[in-house]
Each structure stands twice: as structure tokens, then as C-alpha cells.
MARZA-249742 format. One record per residue (C-alpha): x, y, z. Coordinates in Angstrom, 1 decimal, always signed. Example, Ala and Ser with C-alpha at 12.3 -4.5 7.8 and 13.67 -1.06 7.14 Angstrom:
2
<atom c1="+12.3" c2="-4.5" c3="+7.8"/>
<atom c1="+13.7" c2="-1.1" c3="+7.1"/>
END
This chain:
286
<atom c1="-51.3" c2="-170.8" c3="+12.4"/>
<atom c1="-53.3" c2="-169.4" c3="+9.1"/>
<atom c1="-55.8" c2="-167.7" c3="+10.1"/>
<atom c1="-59.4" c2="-168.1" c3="+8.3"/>
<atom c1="-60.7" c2="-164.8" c3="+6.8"/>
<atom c1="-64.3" c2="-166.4" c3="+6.9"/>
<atom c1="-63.9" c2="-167.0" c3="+11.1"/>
<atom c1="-63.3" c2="-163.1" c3="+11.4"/>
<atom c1="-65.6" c2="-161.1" c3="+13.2"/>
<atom c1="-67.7" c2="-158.2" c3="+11.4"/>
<atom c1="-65.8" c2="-159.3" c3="+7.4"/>
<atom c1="-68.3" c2="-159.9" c3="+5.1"/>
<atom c1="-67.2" c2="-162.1" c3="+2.6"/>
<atom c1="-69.4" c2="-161.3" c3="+0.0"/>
<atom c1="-68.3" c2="-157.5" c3="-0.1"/>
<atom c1="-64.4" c2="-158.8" c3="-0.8"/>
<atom c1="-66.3" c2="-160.9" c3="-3.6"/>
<atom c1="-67.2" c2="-157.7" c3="-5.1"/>
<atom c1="-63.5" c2="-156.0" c3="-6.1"/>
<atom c1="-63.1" c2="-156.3" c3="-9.5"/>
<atom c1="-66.9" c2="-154.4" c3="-9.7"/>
<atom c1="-68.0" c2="-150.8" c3="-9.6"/>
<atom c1="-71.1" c2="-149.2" c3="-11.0"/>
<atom c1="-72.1" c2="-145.4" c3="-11.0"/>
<atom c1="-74.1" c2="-142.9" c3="-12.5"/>
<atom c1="-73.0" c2="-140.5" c3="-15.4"/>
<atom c1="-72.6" c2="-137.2" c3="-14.4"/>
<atom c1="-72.1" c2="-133.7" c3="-16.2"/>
<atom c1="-67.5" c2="-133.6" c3="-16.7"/>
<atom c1="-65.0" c2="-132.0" c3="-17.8"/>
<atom c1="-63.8" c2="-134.4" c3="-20.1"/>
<atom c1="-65.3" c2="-133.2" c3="-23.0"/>
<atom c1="-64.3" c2="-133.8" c3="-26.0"/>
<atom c1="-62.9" c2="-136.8" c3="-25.3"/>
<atom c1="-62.4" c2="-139.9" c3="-22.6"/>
<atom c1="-60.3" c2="-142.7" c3="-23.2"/>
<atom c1="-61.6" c2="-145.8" c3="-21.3"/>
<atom c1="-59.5" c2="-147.9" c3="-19.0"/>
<atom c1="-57.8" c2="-151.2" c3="-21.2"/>
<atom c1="-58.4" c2="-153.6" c3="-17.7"/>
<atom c1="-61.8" c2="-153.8" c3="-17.1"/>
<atom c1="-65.1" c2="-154.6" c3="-18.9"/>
<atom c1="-67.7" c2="-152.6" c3="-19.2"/>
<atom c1="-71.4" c2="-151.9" c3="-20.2"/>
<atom c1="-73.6" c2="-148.6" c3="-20.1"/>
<atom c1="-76.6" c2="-147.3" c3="-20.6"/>
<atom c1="-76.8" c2="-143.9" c3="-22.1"/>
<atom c1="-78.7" c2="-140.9" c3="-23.8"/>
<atom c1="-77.0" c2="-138.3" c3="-25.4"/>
<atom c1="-74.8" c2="-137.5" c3="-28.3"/>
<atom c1="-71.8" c2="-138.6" c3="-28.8"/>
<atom c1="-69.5" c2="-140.8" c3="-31.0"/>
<atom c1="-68.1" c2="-144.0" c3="-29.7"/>
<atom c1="-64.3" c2="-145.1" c3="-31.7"/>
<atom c1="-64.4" c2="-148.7" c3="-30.9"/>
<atom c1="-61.0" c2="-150.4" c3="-32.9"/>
<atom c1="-61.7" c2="-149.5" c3="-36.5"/>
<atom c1="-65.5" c2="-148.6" c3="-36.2"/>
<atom c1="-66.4" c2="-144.8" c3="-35.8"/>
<atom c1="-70.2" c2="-145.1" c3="-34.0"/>
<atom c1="-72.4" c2="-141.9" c3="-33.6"/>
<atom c1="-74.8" c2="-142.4" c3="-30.9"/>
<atom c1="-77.7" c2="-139.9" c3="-30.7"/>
<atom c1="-80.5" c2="-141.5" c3="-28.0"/>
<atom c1="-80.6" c2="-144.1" c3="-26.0"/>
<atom c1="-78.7" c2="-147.1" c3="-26.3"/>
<atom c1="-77.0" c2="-150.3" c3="-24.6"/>
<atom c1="-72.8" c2="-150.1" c3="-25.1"/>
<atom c1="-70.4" c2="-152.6" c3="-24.3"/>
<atom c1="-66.7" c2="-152.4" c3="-24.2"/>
<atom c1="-64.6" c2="-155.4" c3="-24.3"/>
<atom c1="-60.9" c2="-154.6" c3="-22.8"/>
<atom c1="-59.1" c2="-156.2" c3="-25.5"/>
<atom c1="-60.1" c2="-153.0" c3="-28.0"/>
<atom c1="-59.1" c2="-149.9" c3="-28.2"/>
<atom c1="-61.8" c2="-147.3" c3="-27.2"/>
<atom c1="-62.2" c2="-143.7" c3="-27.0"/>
<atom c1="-65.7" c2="-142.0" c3="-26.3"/>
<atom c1="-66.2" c2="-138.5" c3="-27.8"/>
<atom c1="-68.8" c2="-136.4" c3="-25.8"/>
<atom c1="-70.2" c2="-133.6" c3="-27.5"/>
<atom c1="-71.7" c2="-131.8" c3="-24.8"/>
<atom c1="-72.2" c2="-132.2" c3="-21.1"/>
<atom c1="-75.8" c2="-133.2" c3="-21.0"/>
<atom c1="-75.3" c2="-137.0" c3="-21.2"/>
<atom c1="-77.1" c2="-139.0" c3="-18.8"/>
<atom c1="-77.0" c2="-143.0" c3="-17.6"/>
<atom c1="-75.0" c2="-145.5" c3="-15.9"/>
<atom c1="-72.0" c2="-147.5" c3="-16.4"/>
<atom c1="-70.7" c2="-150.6" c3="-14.7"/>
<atom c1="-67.0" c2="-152.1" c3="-15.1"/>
<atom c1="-66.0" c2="-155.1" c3="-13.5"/>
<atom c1="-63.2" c2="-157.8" c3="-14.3"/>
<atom c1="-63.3" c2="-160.8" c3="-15.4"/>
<atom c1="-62.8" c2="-162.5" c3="-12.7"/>
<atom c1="-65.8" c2="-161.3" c3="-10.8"/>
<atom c1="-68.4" c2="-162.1" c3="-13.6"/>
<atom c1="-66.3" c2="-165.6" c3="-15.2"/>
<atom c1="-66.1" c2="-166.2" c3="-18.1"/>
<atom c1="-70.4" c2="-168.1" c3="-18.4"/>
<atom c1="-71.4" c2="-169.1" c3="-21.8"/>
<atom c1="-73.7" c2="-166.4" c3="-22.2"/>
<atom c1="-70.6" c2="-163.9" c3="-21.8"/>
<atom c1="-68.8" c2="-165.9" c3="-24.3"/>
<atom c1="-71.6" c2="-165.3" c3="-26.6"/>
<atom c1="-72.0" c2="-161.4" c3="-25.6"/>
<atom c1="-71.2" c2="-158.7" c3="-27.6"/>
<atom c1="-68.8" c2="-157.9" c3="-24.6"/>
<atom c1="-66.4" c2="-161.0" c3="-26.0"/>
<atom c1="-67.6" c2="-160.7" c3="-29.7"/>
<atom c1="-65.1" c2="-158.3" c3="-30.6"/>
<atom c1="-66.2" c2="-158.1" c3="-33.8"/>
<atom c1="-69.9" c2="-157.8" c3="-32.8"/>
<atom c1="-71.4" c2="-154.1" c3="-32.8"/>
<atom c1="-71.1" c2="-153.2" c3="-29.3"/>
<atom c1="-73.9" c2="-150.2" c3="-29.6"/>
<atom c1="-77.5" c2="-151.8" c3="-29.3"/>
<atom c1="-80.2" c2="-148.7" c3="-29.9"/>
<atom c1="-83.5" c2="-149.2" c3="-27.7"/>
<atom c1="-86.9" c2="-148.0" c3="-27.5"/>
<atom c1="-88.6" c2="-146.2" c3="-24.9"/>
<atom c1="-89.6" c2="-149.5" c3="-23.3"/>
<atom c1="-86.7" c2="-151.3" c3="-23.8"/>
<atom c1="-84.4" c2="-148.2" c3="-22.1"/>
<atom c1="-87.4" c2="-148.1" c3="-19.4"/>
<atom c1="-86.0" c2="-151.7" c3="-18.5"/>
<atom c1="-82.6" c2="-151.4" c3="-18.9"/>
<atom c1="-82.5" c2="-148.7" c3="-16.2"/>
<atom c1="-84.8" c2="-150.0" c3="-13.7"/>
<atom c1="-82.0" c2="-152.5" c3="-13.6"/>
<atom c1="-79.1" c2="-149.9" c3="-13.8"/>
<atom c1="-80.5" c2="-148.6" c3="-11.0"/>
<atom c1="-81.1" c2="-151.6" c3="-8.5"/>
<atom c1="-77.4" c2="-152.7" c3="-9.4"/>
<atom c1="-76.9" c2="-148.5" c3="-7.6"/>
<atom c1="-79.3" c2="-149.3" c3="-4.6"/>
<atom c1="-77.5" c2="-153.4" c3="-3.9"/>
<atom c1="-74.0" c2="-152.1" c3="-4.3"/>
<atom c1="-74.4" c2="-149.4" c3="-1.8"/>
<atom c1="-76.4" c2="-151.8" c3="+0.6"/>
<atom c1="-75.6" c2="-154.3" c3="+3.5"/>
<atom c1="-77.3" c2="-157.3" c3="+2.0"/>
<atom c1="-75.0" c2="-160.2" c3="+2.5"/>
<atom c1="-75.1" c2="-161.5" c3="-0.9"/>
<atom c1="-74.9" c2="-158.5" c3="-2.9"/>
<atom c1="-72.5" c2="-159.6" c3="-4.9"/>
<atom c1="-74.7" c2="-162.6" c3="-6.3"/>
<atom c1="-77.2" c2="-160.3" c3="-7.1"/>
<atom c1="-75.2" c2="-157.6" c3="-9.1"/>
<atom c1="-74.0" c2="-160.6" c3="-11.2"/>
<atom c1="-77.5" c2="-161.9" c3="-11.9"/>
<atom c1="-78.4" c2="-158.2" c3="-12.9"/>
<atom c1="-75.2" c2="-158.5" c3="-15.3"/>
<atom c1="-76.6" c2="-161.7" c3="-16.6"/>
<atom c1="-80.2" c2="-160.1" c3="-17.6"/>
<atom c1="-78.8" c2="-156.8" c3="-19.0"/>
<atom c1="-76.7" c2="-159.8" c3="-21.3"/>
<atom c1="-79.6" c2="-161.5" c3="-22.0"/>
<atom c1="-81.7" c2="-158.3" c3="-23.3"/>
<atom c1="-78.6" c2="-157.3" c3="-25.2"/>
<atom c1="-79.0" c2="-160.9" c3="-27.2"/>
<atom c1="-82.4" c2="-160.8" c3="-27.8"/>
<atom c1="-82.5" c2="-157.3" c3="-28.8"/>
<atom c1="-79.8" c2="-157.6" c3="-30.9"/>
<atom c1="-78.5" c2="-161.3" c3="-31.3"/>
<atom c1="-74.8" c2="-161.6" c3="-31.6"/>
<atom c1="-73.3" c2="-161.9" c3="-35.4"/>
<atom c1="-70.7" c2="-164.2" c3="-34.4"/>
<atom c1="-73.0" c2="-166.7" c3="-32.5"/>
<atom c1="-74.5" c2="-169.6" c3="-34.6"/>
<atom c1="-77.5" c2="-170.8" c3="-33.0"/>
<atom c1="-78.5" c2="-173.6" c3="-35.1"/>
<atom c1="-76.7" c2="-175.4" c3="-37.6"/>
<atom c1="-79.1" c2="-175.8" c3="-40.6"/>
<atom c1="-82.9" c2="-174.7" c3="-41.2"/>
<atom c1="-84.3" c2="-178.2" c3="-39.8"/>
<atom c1="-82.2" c2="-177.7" c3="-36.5"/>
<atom c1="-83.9" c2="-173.9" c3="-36.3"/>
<atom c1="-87.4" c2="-175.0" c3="-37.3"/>
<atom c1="-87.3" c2="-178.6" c3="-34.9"/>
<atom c1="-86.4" c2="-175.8" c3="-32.1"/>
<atom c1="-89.1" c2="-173.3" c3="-33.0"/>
<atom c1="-91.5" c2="-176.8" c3="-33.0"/>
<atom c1="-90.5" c2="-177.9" c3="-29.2"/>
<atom c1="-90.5" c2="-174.3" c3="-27.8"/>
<atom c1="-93.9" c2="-173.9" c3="-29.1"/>
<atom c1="-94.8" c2="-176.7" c3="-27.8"/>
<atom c1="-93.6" c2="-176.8" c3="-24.3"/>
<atom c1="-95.1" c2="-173.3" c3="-23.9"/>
<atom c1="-98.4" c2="-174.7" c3="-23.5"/>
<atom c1="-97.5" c2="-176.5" c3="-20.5"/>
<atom c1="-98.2" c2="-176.6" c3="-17.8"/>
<atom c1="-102.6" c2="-176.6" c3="-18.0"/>
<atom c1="-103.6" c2="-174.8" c3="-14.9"/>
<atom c1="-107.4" c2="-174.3" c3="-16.4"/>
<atom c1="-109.8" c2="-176.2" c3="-17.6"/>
<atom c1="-111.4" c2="-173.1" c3="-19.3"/>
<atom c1="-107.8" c2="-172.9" c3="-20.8"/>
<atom c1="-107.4" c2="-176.0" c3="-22.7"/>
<atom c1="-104.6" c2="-176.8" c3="-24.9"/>
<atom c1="-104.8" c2="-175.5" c3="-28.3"/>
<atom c1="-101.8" c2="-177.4" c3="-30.2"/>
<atom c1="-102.7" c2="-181.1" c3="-30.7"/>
<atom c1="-101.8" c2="-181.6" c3="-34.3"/>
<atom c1="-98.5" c2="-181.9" c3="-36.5"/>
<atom c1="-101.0" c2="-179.3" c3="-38.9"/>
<atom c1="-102.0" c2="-177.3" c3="-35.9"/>
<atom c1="-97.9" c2="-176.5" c3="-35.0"/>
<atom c1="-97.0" c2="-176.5" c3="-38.6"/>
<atom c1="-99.7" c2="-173.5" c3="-39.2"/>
<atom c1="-98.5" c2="-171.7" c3="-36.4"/>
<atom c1="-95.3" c2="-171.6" c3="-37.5"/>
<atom c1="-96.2" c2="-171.1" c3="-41.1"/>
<atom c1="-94.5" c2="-174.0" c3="-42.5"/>
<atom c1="-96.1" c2="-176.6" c3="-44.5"/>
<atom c1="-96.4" c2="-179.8" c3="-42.8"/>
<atom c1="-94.6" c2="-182.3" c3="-44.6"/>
<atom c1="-91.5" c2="-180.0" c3="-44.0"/>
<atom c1="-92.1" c2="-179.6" c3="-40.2"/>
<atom c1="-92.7" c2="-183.6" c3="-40.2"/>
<atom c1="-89.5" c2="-184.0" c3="-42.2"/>
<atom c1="-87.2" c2="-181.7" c3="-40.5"/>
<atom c1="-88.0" c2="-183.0" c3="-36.6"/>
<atom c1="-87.5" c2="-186.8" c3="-37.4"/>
<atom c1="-84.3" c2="-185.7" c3="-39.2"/>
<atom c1="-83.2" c2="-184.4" c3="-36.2"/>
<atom c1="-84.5" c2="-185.9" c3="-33.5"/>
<atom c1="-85.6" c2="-188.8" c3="-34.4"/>
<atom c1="-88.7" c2="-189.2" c3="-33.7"/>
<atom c1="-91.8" c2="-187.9" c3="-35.8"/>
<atom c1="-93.7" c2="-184.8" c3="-34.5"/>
<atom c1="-97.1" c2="-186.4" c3="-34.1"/>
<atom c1="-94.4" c2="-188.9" c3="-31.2"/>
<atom c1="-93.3" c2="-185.5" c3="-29.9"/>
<atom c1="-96.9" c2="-184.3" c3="-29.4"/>
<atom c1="-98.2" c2="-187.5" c3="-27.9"/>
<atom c1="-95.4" c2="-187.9" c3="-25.2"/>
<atom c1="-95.8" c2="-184.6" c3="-24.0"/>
<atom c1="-99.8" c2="-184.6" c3="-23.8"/>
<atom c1="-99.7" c2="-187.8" c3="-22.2"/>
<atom c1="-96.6" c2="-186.2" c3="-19.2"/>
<atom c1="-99.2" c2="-183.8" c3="-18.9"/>
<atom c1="-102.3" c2="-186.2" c3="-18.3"/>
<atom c1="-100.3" c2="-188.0" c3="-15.9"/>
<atom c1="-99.8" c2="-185.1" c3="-14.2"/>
<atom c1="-103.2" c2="-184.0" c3="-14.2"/>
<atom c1="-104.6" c2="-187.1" c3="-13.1"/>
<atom c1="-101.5" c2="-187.4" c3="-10.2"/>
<atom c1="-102.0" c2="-183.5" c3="-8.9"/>
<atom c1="-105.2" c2="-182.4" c3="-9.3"/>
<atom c1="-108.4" c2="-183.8" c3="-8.0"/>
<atom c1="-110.0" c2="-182.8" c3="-11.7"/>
<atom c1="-112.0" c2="-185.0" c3="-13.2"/>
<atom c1="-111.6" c2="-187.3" c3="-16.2"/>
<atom c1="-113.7" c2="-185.8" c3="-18.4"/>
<atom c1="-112.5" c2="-181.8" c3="-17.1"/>
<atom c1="-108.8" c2="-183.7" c3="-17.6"/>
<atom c1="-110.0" c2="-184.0" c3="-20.9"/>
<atom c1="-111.4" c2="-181.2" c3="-21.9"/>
<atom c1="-108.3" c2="-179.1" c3="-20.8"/>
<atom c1="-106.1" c2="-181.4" c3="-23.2"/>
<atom c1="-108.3" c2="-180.6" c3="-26.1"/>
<atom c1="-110.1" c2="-183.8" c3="-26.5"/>
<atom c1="-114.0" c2="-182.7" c3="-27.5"/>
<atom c1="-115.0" c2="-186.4" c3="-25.7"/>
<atom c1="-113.7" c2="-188.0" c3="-22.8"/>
<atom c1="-114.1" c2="-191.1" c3="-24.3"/>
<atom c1="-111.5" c2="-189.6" c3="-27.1"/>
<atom c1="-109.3" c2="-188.6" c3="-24.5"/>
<atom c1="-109.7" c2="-192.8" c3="-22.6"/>
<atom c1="-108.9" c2="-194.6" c3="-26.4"/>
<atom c1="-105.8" c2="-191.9" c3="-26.5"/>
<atom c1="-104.5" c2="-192.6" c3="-23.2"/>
<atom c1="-105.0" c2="-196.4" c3="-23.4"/>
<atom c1="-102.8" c2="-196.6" c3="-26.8"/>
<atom c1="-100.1" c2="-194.7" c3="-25.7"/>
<atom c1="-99.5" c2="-195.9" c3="-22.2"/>
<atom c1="-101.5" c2="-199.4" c3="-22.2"/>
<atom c1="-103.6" c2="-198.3" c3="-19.3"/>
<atom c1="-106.9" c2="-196.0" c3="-18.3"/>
<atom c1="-107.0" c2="-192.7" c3="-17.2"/>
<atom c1="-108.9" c2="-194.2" c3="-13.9"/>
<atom c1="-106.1" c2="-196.8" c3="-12.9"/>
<atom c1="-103.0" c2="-194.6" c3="-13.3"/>
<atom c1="-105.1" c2="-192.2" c3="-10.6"/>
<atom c1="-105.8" c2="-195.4" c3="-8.7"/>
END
């Protein structure tokens, strides 16, 4: 009869999730001049020091700190120049990260991406803080370790791309697509209202069109061409989602409901409700 791995005694099946993984700290070696990294596994590092990277047909000097990732499928060698390099390194397969869409769209697939991302005191500040609790998991019994090293692997990605966004990645397909996206993430950040001494400051196709420094018949233009649906519709659906919740989950009143969305009058804020949802502020909390 098989016998089920999962039904034996003291084996933790999250610790067999993690082969394919290993992170450690760079030490002081003997390996200098040169290292050539293994072809099987992927890997990313955080280092300071100097050193030159051969990565394929690039030749990269590296002098600070800085974010590197190696994809398998390239040829590598890393040239140290002395024996004072310091940092961390993780390698792992791909079969114990999978193959997400943000890998697919990491300098770690990219081949032809730069794989050395320089960073600032702050940014290297971050980067090792989570270096470091990817040491302190691996080396600990919690039961889903393995979980947790890959979410680390996802937020070192993450940095990477908004540090240095990938070449090879197209995020929008024209100028209207980029500015109709800049338009709705704007807008959603004002969301949720949690104060009524915080009030929404965005109500207007000109107030969102200054902020992004566009002019407004082009902001207008460009989110009906791809949407759909004019910005001022936008505006109005969301402020409305947000009244409801308002009135639904907060025991505000109508006129403080009001005031946080912006509307000098509650009386402003009754006409605006009433013509975009066909009832009163009072009966929806009814």
C-alpha cells in the first residue's frame, strides 16, 4: 500500500517544499579573481563592493551597492577584485518560485534586461532588511517557511521593477492607455474616506487633469477612447460607491457624509446623489 508522506510523523512538508532554495551571506573567499556561477539555478544578490559582473556579451563594473540577477540560461562569471565584498545571495529553481507573471516580467527572465539595478542608501537599507529575514525563516521551524521566502522573492522582484522597470516589458500600449491608467490610479487612491477632516480633494475632470499636468480635453479624450465612458462618469460612480458606503458603515451624518466628499453644501451633495442614483441620501440609509 503507498504510503502518504503527509500522514508521517515529525515530516514537515513545507521544509521538502523548500529544495530547489538556498540563501546565505557573502563571506570573505578564496576565489578571487574569479567565480563562475552555477548554469542550473536562478539567482539574485545584494552586494557592495567592487567587482565586474560578465553577464553574456555585457562586461558590468559594479562599485557600491546594487540588486543583481542572474538568469540560468546566460553565461556568467563574476570577477572579485578584493575580498572585502559584503551581502547575500539566494538561488533557487524554478520550480520552487513558478514561473508568476511578475517573474516573467523580471529582469531574472529578461535576458536582455540589465541585470545590475544600483540603489541608494535607502533603497539598499530595504533590500537587506529583507535579505536578512529570508536568513532568519530559512533557518527557523515555522511551518510555512517556504511561503514566506517566496513572498520575500516576490517583493525584492517588485522593488527591482519599480526601481528599474524592465526594457522588455510594455506596459501600456499607446499614451491614452498610460494616461487613462495614471487617471484611475489617482483616483482610486483617494478611497477609502476614513475623516471627515480629510475630505476628498479630486472631484473634477480639471481637478485630475491638473494633477497630472495634462490639459483637460486630452484627459477627457483619452479615457472615453479607452474605456468608454467619459471621466466626469468615472468620477461620479466612484464618489457615489463611496457615499453608499458612507451612509451603509458609518453612523456619520449627512451633512459630515458630505463634507468629507467635497461637497461645500449638503444640499449639493442631496441634488448629486438623487441624479445619479434616483434616490436620497436618507432612504438608501433607511
Amino acid at each position: 500500500m503507498a504510503i502518504n508522506v503527509a500522514e508521517i510523523p515529525g515530516i514537515n512538508m513545507e521544509d521538502l517544499k523548500l529544495k530547489g532554495f538556498k540563501v546565505h551571506e557573502l563571506a570573505a573567499t578564496t576565489d578571487v579573481p574569479a567565480s563562475k556561477g552555477r548554469r542550473d539555478f536562478y539567482k539574485m544578490g545584494l552586494v557592495n563592493g567592487d567587482m565586474t559582473v560578465k553577464y553574456g556579451d555585457q562586461v558590468l563594473e559594479i562599485k557600491g551597492t546594487v540588486l543583481f540577477f542572474v538568469n540560468p540560461r546566460v553565461a556568467h562569471t563574476l570577477v572579485r577584485r578584493d575580498k572585502n565584498n559584503i551581502g547575500y545571495a539566494c538561488l533557487f529553481t524554478e520550480a520552487f518560485i513558478k514561473r508568476t507573471e511578475t517573474l516573467k516580467s523580471s529582469p531574472l527572465y529578461q535576458v536582455g534586461d540589465h541585470p545590475v539595478i544600483p540603489l541608494n542608501s535607502e533603497q539598499a537599507a530595504f533590500m537587506t532588511n529583507i535579505f536578512q529575514k529570508m536568513l532568519a525563516v530559512h533557518s527557523s521551524d515555522y511551518p510555512y517557511k517556504g511561503e514566506l521566502i517566496r513572498n520575500c522573492i516576490e517583493l525584492i522582484i517588485h522593488e527591482a521593477l519599480r526601481i528599474q522597470p524592465s526594457r522588455n516589458v510594455s506596459q501600456f500600449k499607446n499614451a491614452a492607455t498610460r494616461i487613462t491608467h495614471l487617471f484611475m490610479d489617482l483616483l482610486e487612491r483617494q478611497f477609502p474616506i476614513e475623516r471627515v477632516a480629510d475630505p476628498l480633494r479630486l472631484r473634477t475632470a480639471q481637478d485630475f487633469a491638473a494633477g497630472l499636468s495634462v490639459h483637460v480635453n486630452y484627459l477627457n479624450r483619452s479615457v472615453k477612447e479607452v474605456t468608454g465612458k467619459p471621466t466626469s462618469v468615472h468620477i461620479a460612480e466612484r464618489i457615489t460607491t463611496e457615499a453608499k458606503a458612507l451612509l451603509q458603515h458609518t453612523d456619520w451624518s449627512v451633512a459630515d457624509i458630505a463634507y468629507a466628499l467635497g461637497f461645500n453644501y449638503p444640499s449639493y451633495f442631496n441634488n448629486y446623489f438623487r441624479r445619479v442614483t434616483g434616490t436620497i441620501p436618507k432612504s438608501l440609509r433607511q
